[in-house]
C-alpha positions, 0 to 999 in steps of 0.5 A, spaced: 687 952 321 684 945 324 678 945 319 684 947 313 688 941 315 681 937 316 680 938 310 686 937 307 686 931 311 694 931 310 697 933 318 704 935 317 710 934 322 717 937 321 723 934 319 728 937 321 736 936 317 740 937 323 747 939 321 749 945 326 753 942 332 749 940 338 749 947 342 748 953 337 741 956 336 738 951 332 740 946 338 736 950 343 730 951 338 729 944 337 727 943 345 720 946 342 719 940 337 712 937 339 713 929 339 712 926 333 718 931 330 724 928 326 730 930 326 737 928 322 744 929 325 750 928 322 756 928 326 762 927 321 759 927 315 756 921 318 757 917 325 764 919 325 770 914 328 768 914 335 762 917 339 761 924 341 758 926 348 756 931 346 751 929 341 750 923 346 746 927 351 743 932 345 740 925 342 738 922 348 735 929 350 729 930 343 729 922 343 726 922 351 722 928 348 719 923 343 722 926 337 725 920 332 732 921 331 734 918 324 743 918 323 745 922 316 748 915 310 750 918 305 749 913 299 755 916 294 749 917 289 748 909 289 756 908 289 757 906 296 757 898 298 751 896 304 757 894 307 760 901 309 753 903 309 751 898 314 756 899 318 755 907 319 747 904 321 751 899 326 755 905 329 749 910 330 745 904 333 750 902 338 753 909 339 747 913 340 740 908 340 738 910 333 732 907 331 732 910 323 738 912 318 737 918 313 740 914 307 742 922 303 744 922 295 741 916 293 738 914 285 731 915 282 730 908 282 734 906 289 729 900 289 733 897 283 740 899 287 743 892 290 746 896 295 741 900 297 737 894 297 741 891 301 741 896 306 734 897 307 733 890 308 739 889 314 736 895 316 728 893 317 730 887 321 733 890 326 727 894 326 731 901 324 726 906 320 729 908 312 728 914 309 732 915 303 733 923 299 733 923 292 730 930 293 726 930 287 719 927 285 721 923 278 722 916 283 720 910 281 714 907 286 718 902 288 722 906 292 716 908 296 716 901 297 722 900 300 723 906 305 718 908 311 720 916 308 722 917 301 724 925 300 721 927 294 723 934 293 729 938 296 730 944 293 729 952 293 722 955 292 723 957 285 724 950 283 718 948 288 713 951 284 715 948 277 715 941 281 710 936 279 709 930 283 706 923 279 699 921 281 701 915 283 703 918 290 696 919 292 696 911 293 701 911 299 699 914 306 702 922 306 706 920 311 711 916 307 713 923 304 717 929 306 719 936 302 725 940 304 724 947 301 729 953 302 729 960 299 723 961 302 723 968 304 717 970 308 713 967 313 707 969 307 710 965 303 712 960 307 704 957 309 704 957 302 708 953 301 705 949 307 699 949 304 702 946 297 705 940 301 698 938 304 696 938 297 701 933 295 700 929 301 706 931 303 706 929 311 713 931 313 716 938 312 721 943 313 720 950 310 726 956 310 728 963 309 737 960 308 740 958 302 745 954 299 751 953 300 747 950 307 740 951 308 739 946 314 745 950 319 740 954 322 733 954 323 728 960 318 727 967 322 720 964 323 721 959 325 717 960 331 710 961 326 711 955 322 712 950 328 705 954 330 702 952 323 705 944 323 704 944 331 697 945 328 696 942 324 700 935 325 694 934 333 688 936 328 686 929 326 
C-alpha cells in the first residue's frame, strides 16, 4: 500500500460528516480517527441556540487528538445573507473553539457569491479554515481559490463512476479537494473507489456502504478496513 500511495503521490485522510449525536457508535469509532482527520458536526442544523455540553467534550475530546473539527453552515444554496452565516461561524468559535466552518449547499461558482465571499473572507481573518460543498465537479476554479477545501463530488456510487473532473484541478494540491461516495456496498468496491479518488487527486475522503435519506449517521460496515487503507496511506509521504 505504501508504494501505491507513492506512486500515486496523492495521501488520503478522512473527512468525516458527523451527523449522529455525539454517544452513538459513530461517536465511539471516530476515537480510532489518526490525527490529521476531519470531521463535520452539526448540532441543530447548525450551532443551535445556545452550547450543548455534550458536543463540548465530544469536541474537545478529537481536537485534543488532532483531528480538525469544521462547524456545518448551510449556504441555503447561495440565499443566505454573510450576516446569519457569520454569525453561526461566531457561535462555533466561541462555543466550541472551532478552527474551520463547513459552508453546505453552496452554488457552482460560490466565488461569484457576495455572501459566500463575504463569509470566507471574515472567516480567513479570523484564521478559521473554509471549506464549502457544492457536491459536484462542474465548479468554477475560483471557488478553489477562496476556500481551503472544495467538496467536489457528493453522491452514490453509480453517479461517481459517471463523474468527470475538469483538468484544471491538477493544478492545485489534492489536498484542497474532498469526495463524499455512499452506496458503496463492499469493502472491494470501496478501495476502488479509494483508488479512483487518488487519481483524481482527491486528498480527503469518505467511503460508505449507507444511503439516502442520510448516509453520513453512521459509519460503513467496514469501517475498520477503510481507516486501515487511509491510515496507510495518509503516513506514507
Amino acid at each position: 500500500m505504501r508504494r501505491w500511495a507513492a506512486r500515486r503521490g496523492t495521501p488520503l485522510r478522512l473527512g468525516v460528516p458527523a451527523y449522529e449525536y455525539p454517544g452513538g457508535t459513530l461517536w465511539s469509532a471516530m476515537a480510532a480517527l489518526p490525527p490529521g482527520s476531519l470531521v463535520v458536526v452539526d448540532p441543530a442544523d447548525g450551532p443551535g441556540a445556545a452550547a450543548d455540553p455534550t458536543y463540548v467534550t465530544a469536541v474537545d475530546r478529537l481536537r485534543r487528538h488532532g483531528v480538525d473539527v469544521l462547524g456545518y453552515v448551510t449556504t441555503g444554496y447561495g440565499r443566505h445573507s454573510a450576516d446569519q452565516m457569520i454569525g453561526q461561524a461566531t457561535s462555533y468559535q466561541r462555543w466550541y473553539g472551532l478552527t474551520g466552518i463547513f459552508l453546505d449547499q453552496t452554488p457552482s461558482s460560490s466565488s461569484s457569491n457576495r455572501a459566500i465571499v463575504a463569509t470566507a473572507e471574515h472567516l480567513r481573518a479570523e484564521q478559521m479554515q473554509v471549506a464549502i460543498n457544492p457536491g459536484q465537479p462542474a465548479i468554477d476554479p475560483g471557488d478553489a481559490h477562496m476556500a481551503d477545501l472544495v467538496v467536489t463530488f457528493e453522491g452514490s456510487l453509480a453517479s461517481y463512476r459517471r463523474a468527470r473532473f475538469p483538468r484544471w484541478m491538477s493544478e492545485f494540491p489534492a489536498e484542497r479537494f474532498w469526495h463524499l461516495v455512499y452506496d458503496v456496498g463492499d469493502v472491494a468496491s470501496m478501495r476502488d473507489v479509494l483508488r479512483g479518488a487518488a487519481r483524481q487527486r482527491a486528498g480527503v475522503v469518505l467511503v460508505t456502504d449507507a444511503g439516502m435519506p442520510n448516509p453520513w449517521g453512521r459509519l460503513p460496515a467496514y469501517w475498520d478496513d477503510e481507516l486501515a487503507v487511509v491510515s496507510r496511506t495518509f503516513t506514507a509521504r
